[in-house]
C-alpha positions as CSV (number, residue, x, y, z in Angstrom):
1,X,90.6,95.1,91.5
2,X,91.3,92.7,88.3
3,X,94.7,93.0,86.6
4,X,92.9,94.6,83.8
5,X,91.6,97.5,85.3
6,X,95.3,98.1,87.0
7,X,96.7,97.9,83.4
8,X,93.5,100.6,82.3
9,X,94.7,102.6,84.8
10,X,97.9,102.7,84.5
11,X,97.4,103.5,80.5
12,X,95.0,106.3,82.0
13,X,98.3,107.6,84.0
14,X,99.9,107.7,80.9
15,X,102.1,104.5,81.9
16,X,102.1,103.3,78.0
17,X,103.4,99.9,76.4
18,X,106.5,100.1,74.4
19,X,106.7,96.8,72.6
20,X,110.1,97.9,71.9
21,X,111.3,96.6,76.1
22,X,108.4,94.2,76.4
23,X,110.3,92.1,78.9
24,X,111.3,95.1,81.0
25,X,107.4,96.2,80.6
26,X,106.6,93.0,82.1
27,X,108.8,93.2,85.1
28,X,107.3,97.2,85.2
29,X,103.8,95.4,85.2
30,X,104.2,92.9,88.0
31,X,105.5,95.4,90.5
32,X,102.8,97.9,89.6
33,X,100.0,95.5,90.2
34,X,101.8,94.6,93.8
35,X,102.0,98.1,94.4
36,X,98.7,98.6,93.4
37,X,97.8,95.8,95.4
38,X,99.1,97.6,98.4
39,X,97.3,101.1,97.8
40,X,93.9,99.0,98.0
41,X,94.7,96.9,101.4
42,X,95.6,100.4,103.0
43,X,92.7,102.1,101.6
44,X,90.4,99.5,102.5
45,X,91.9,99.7,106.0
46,X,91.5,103.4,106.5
47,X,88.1,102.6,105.4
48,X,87.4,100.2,108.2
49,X,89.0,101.9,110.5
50,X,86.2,104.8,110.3
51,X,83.9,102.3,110.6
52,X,85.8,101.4,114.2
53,X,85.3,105.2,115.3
54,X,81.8,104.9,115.0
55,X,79.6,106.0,117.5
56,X,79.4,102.4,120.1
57,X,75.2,102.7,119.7
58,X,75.5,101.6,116.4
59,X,78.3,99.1,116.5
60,X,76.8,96.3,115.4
61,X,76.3,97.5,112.0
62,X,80.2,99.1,112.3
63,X,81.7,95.9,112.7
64,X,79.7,94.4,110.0
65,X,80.9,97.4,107.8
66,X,84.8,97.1,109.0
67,X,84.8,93.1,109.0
68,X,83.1,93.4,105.0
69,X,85.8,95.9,104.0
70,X,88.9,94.5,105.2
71,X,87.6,91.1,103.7
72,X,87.0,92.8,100.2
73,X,91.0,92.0,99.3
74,X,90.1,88.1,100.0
75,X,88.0,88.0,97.1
């Protein structure tokens, strides 16, 4: 996810710029792309971990899936 699609969303959310407390914005900003940093690790590891429960016939492709989700935060 690319800090402008956090600041998209967050304007979606209704989370608006108020140029009037730009510096407090700012400081608003930074911990809402860490948060949202931390709402894509965990859902990318829920994610994975589904791929973990699946059936052991096909684990070969399960791993693959679960080792290519977890590494899509890396990019």
């Amino acid at each position: 996810m690319e800090h402008d699609d956090i600041i998209r969303m967050a304007d979606d959310a209704g989370l608006t710029y108020d140029a009037v407390y730009t510096d407090l914005w700012r400081g608003h900003m930074c911990n809402l792309i860490r948060f949202a940093a931390l709402v894509a690790a965990a859902e990318r590891e829920e994610c994975a971990a589904l791929c973990d429960g699946i059936d052991r016939r096909y684990i070969n492709q399960a791993d693959k899936c679960a080792v290519a989700i977890r590494t899509k935060g890396d990019e």
